[in-house]
N, C-alpha and C positions, 0 to 999 in steps of 0.2 A: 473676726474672720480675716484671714488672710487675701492679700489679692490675687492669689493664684485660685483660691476658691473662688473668691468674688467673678475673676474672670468668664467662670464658669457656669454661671447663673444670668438669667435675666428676671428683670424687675421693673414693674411700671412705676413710673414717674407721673406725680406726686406717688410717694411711697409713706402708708398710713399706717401706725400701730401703735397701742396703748398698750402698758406694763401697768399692774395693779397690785397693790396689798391690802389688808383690809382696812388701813386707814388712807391711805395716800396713793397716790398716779402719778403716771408720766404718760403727756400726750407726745408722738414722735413726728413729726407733721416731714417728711424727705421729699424737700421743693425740687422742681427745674429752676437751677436761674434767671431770673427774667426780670426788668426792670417795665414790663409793660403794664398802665394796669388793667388790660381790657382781656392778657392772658386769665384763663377757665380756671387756673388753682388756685387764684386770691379769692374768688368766691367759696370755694371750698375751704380755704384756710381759715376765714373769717367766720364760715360756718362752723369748724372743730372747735374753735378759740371758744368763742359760744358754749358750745359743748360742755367743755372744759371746765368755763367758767360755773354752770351749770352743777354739773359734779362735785365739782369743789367748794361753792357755794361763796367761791372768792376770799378763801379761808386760808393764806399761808401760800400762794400762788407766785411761783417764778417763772417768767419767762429768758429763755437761752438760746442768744438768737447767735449767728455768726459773722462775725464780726471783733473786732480787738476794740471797739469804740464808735462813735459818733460823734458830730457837732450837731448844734440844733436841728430838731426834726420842723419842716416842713406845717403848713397849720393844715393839710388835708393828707388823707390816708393817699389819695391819688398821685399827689406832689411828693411823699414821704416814697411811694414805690418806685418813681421814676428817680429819686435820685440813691436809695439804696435798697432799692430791690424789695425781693421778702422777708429780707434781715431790717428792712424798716419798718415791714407791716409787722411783723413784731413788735418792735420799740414802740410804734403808733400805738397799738393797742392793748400791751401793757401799762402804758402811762395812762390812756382814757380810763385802764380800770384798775390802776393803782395796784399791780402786779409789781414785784421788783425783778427788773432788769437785768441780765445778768449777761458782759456778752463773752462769748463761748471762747474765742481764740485768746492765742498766745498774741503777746507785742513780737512787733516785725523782729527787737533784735535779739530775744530768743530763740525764735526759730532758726535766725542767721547764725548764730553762735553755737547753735545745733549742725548746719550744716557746712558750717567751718571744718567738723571732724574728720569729712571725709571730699568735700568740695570745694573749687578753685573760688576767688572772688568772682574771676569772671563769669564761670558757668552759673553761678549764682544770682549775678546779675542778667543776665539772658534769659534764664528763667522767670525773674520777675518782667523782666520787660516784654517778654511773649506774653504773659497776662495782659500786659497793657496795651501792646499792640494788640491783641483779639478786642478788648474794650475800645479802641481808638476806631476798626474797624466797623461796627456799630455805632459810634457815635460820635461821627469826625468834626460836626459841628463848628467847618468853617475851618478846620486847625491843618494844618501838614503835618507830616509825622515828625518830623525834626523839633517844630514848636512843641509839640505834646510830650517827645522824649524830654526834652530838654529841660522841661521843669518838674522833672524827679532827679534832676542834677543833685541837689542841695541835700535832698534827702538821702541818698544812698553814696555819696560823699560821708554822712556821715555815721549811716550802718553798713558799712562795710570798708571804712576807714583807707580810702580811698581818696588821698586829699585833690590830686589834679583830675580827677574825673569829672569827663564831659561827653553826655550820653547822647548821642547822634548813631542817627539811620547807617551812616560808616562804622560807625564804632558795632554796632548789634549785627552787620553784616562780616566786621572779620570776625569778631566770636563765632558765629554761624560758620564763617569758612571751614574756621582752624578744626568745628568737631564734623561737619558734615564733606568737607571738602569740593562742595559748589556753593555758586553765588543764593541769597535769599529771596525769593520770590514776597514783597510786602502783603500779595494783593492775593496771596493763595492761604486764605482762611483757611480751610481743611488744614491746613499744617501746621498751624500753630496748636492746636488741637492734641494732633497727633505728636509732635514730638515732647510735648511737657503729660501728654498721657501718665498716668500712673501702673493701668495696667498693665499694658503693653513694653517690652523693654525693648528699644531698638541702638538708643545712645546712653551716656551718661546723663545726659538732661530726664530722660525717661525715669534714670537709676535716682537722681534726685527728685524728682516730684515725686519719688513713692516712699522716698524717706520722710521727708517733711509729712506728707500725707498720716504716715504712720504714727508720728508724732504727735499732728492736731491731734488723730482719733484721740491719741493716749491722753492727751491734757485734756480734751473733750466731757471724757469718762471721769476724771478729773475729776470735774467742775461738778457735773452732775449728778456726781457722788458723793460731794463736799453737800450741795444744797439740801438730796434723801437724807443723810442723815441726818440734818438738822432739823426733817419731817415738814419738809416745804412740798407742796404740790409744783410738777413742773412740765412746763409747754416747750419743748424742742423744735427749732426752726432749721433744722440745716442741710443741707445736696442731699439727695436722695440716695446716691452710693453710700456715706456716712452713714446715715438711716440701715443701709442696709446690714453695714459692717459692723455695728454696735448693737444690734439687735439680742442678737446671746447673751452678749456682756450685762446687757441692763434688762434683761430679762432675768438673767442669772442673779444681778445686784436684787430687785425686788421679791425674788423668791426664798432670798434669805435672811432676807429684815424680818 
């Protein structure tokens, strides 16, 4: 699905569907993000998973969460959520049932060397750091924003080979200047939101978040068509837009096994 269609549709979140053949499934579980775990869809998640396992009888089970990786998970499902979401509750509960793992994204410098082809370093790095500033916002945890920018210095120094960069609230404010031409409001959530949107095209930040976007889907479809064909049974954890935009795709993939 394109996002000119997707625009055009609404869909509730958690977004639920299963593709069947007569030997094998995909459960498609299309989360809200949330790191909380007292949010209403981790019991329902934990519920399909069940399901799932039920069905499949634990017979050749993968789970595909989102995510390019983890470090150690957490020793409770509750501690696993808050520190990465329902891409944890995944990982949690494929290891308790001995599911393999499998997780979904591209490494950070694929996607960057994808969007090399058509975008500046800088707009690139603005774009990730409005993710991080929306997450900082959430979860400031005693930090200023200067301290928290600061130590993705190192990292994106080195994906985006950028050797003197030094990421300060200055520095993500003239980028902001140069494509918006006003100053950046830190403290106005709704905006970070809206400008790395994917549906909506308002800047070039809009025009790169829906190229990358397009991109996961594709490596996404990927992935989960590398594991059907090898006749693995598979658990999908990922945004619920995702869920919504691959739906054909892997509907169409299991219709013709």
């Amino acid at each position: 699905m394109s996002y000119d269609q997707y625009s055009k549709i609404k869909h509730e979140t958690p977004y639920f569907y299963i593709a069947k053949s007569i030997k094998q499934l995909i459960y498609y579980f299309g989360s809200s993000h949330s790191h909380d775990p007292k949010h209403p869809q981790f019991n329902l998640l934990e519920a399909k998973w069940s399901e799932f396992l039920h069905e499949t009888k634990g017979l050749k089970t993968v789970v595909l969460v989102e995510a390019s990786g983890m470090s150690e998970l957490e020793d409770t499902i509750e501690k696993t959520i808050i520190k990465y979401g329902e891409s944890g509750t995944g990982a949690y509960m494929g290891y308790k049932d001995k599911a393999l793992l499998v997780f979904g994204e591209p490494q950070n410098h694929k996607i960057i060397q994808h969007r090399f082809q058509q975008f500046s370093k800088e707009e690139i790095l603005f774009w990730y750091e409005c993710q991080a500033i929306k997450f900082w916002q959430q979860h400031k945890k005693g930090r200023t924003i200067d301290e928290f920018l600061l130590n993705h210095t190192e990292k994106y120094r080195k994906l985006l080979k950028w050797p003197d960069l030094v990421i300060s609230l200055e520095l993500i404010n003239s980028i902001y200047k140069k494509i918006f031409n006003q100053e950046l409001n830190i403290n106005n959530e709704k905006l970070f939101s809206q400008i790395t949107s994917p549906i909506t095209i308002l800047s070039r930040i809009n025009e790169l978040s829906r190229s990358q976007s397009i991109y996961r889907n594709e490596y996404i479809l990927e992935q989960i068509e590398k594991y059907w064909r090898e006749g693995n049974n598979i658990f999908v954890i990922y945004g619920a837009g995702h869920a919504v935009m691959q739906e054909k795709a892997l509907k169409d993939l299991v219709s013709t096994s």
